[in-house]
N, C-alpha and C positions, 0 to 999 in steps of 0.2 A: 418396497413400497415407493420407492423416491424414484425410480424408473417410469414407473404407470403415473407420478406428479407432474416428472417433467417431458412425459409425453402430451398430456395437456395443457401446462404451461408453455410448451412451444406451438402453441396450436395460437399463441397471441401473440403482439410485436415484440419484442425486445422490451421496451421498457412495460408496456405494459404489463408483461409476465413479471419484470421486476419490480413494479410497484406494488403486483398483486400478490409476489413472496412476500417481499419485507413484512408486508399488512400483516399474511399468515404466523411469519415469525412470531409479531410482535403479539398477537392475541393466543398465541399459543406458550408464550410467556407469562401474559395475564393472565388465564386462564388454568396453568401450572402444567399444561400439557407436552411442554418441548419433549420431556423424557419420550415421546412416544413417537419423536420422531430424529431422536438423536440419541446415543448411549452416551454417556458420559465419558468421554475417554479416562485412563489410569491416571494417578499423578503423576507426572516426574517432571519434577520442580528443577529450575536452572536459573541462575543469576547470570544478568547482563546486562552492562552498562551501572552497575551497582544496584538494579532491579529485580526481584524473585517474579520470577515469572511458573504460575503453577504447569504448566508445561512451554514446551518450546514451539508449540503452531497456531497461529496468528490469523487472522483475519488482516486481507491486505486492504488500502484505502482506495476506496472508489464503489465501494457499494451501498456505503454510509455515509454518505458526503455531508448530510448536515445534523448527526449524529440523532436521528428520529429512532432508530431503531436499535440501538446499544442494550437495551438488559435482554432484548431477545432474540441477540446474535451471540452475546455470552454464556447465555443458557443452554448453546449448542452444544457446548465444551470448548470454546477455542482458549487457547493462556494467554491470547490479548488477543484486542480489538483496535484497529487503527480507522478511525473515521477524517470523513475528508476528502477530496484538495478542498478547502476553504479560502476565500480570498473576504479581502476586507467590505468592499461592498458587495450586494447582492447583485448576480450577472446571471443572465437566460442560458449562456453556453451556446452552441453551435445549433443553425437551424437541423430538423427533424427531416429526415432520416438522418441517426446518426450515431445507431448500434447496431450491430450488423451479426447473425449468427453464424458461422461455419461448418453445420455440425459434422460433416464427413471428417473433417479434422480436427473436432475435438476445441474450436478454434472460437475467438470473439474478436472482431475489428471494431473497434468507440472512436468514434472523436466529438466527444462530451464537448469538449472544451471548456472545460471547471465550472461547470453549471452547479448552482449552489445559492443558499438564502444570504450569502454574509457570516462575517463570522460572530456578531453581535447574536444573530439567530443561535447559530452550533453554540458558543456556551451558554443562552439559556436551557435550550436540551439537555447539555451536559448539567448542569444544575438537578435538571428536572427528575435524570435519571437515579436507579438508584445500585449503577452498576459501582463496585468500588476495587475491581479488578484493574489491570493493568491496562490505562489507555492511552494509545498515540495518539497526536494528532497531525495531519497532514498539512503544513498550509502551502499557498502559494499567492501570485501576483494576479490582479485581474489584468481583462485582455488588455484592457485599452490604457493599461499605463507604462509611459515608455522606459524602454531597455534602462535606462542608466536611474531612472526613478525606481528601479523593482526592487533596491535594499528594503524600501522605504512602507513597501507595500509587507514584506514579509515582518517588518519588526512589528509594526500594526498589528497584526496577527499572533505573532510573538505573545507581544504585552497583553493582548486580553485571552489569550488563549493556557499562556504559562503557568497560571492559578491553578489549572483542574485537567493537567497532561501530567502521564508520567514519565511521555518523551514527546518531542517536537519534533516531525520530520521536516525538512526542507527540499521541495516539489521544484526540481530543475530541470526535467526528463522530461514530463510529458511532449509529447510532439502535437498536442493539441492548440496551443498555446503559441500564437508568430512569435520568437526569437527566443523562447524563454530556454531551450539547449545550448545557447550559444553562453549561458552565464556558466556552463558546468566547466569554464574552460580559462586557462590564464588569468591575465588582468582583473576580467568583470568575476571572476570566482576568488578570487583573492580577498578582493574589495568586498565582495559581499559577505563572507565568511570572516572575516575581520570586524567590521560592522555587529553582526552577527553573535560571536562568539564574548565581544563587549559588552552589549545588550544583555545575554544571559548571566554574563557576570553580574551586572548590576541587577538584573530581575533574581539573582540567587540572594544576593545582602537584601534585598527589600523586602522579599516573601521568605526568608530562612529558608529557602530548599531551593536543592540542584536539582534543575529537570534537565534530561540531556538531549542532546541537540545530531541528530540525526542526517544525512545527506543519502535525497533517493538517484541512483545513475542510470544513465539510458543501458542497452544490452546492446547500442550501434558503434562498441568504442570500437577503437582496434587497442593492442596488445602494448603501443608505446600512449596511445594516450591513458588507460587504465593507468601504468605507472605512474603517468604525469599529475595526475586527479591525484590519487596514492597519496603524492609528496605533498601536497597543499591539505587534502585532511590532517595529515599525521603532522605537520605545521601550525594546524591552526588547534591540535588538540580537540575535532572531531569526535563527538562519542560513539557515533558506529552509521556504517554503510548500508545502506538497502539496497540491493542488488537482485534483479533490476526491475526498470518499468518495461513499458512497452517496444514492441520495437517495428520498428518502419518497413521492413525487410518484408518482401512477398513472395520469396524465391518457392516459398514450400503450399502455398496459396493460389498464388495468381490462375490457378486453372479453372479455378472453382467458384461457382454465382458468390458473387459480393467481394471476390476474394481481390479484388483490384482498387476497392474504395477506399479513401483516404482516413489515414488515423493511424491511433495506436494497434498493432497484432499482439493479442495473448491469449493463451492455452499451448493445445499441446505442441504445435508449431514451435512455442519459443524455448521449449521444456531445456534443448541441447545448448543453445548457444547461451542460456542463461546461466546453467551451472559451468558453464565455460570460463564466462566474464567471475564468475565467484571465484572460481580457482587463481585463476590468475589476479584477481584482485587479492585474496589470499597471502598470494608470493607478495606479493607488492608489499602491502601493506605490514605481513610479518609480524603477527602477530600482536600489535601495536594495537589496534583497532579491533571493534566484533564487527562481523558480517551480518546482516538478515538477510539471507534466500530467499528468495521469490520469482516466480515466471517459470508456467507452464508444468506446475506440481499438479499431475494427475489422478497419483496412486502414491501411494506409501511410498513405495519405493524410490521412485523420482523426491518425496520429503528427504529420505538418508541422503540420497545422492546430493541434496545439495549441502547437507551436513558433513558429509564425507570428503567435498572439495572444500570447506573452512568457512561454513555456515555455522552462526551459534544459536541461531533461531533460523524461522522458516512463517512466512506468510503462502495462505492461497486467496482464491477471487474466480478466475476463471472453472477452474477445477472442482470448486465448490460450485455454480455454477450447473457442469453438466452430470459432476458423482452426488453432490447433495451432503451431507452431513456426516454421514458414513465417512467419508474421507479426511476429518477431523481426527479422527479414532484411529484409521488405520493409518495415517501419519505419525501420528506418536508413540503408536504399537512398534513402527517399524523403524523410528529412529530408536525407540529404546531398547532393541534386539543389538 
């Protein structure tokens, strides 16, 4: 069914086909219908980061950014749901056109650039909803505040988001955003992650719970900076990796209408070099830390593989995208083989 769906959903722009699922989703949750357009996938429950997660595949952040549609992306079956990038005040994001479909490659180029209500907005949503499964949430900086003010913007977010996350992720990859990669690195990562890791201490004695604190990484490292990241998570007592976001890289594109436009690249394009950066971040990290997998999960299969290089979860987004729901199911069918 979900073939002959999104043959006509791509018969609209990008976002409008994305506005016009979400809806579907969402009324198809109200209505009690999702079962008919999703199976439930099997249990198979995994703790991570001290969290029971009913299974291990995830909904990744960016298709829920201000968390409108949570109890009817959970009804899919996913074992979490991560809504989000969120920034503190409400931002338009990058002018229009600025999703881009690939479909000969399986592929989607965005530069959103954290378009989003505020995060005052996402937790009355979360409030409103009446999911009570496991949710992340995404934040990050808006555009227009500068490089050495961006601690300041994530604790803001932080603080009113910390209530009603079962994890916080911290959004330093996106390449939509001028300079916000350049904190994933040295000094400014140090600084912020200290900051950081403070904050949650104190948000843990005020609210009695530990929510843990997350770090998403670009897939443009090389093989010595991975390490180098490595060392300042497992430093600052990081509670797990997201690996990866988007990646800049057009080598496997560029031939192809749109394939040259600016932004984040993900689907199947990113499928290799993502479970790459997992591996190796794997060795790095040593078991110290959990991973989440993410980028360019097409098929089951591609889910194990990023399990198999030292994933303990697995997000999709693009994948979900052009397989549909089904791909929930046979992710967790084939990690638990």
């Amino acid at each position: 069914m979900y073939p002959l769906l999104r043959r006509l959903l791509f018969c609209f722009s990008p976002e409008t086909s994305h506005h016009i699922s979400l809806a579907a989703i969402k009324w198809c949750e109200r209505l009690k219908l999702s079962g008919l357009v999703a199976v439930k996938p099997p249990e198979k429950p995994v703790e991570v980061m001290g969290i029971r997660f009913p299974n291990p595949v995830g909904l990744a952040a960016g298709l829920d950014k201000n968390a409108d549609y949570i109890d009817g992306l959970a009804a899919l079956g996913f074992g979490f749901v991560e809504v989000g990038t969120v920034t503190p005040r409400p931002q338009p994001g990058n002018p229009q056109p600025r999703l881009f479909r690939l479909p000969e490659a399986c592929a989607i180029i965005n530069r959103m650039g954290f378009n989003n209500e505020g995060v005052d907005y996402l937790v009355e949503q979360v409030k409103r909803s009446n999911f009570s499964g496991v949710l992340g949430i995404n934040i990050g900086k808006n555009k227009d505040t500068p490089a050495e003010q961006a601690v300041d913007d994530y604790v803001i977010c932080m603080q009113k988001v910390y209530p009603y996350a079962s994890y916080i992720t911290v959004n330093l990859s996106s390449p939509n955003t001028p300079g916000l990669r350049d904190l994933q690195f040295g000094e400014p990562l140090e600084q912020l992650l200290d900051k950081l890791k403070k904050e949650q201490s104190g948000l843990a004695e005020k609210h009695g719970r530990y929510v843990p604190l997350a770090v998403k990484i670009a897939p443009d490292m090389v093989e010595e900076d991975i390490f180098q990241v490595a060392d300042v998570f497992k430093k600052y007592d990081i509670d797990a990796v997201i690996a990866t976001n988007t990646t800049i890289a057009r080598d496997k594109v560029e031939q192809l209408a749109s394939g040259k436009e600016s932004g984040g690249l993900s689907g199947a394009p990113l499928t290799e070099q993502s479970t790459k950066v997992i591996a190796i971040l794997a060795k790095a990290l040593d078991g110290k830390l959990p991973i989440i997998g993410v980028g360019g999960i097409m098929t089951g299969e591609d889910a194990k593989a990023k399990i198999e290089a030292g994933a303990s979860l697995v997000q999709i987004y693009s994948g979900f995208i052009y397989k549909g729901p089904k791909l929930i199911e046979d992710s967790v069918r084939a990690i638990n083989h």
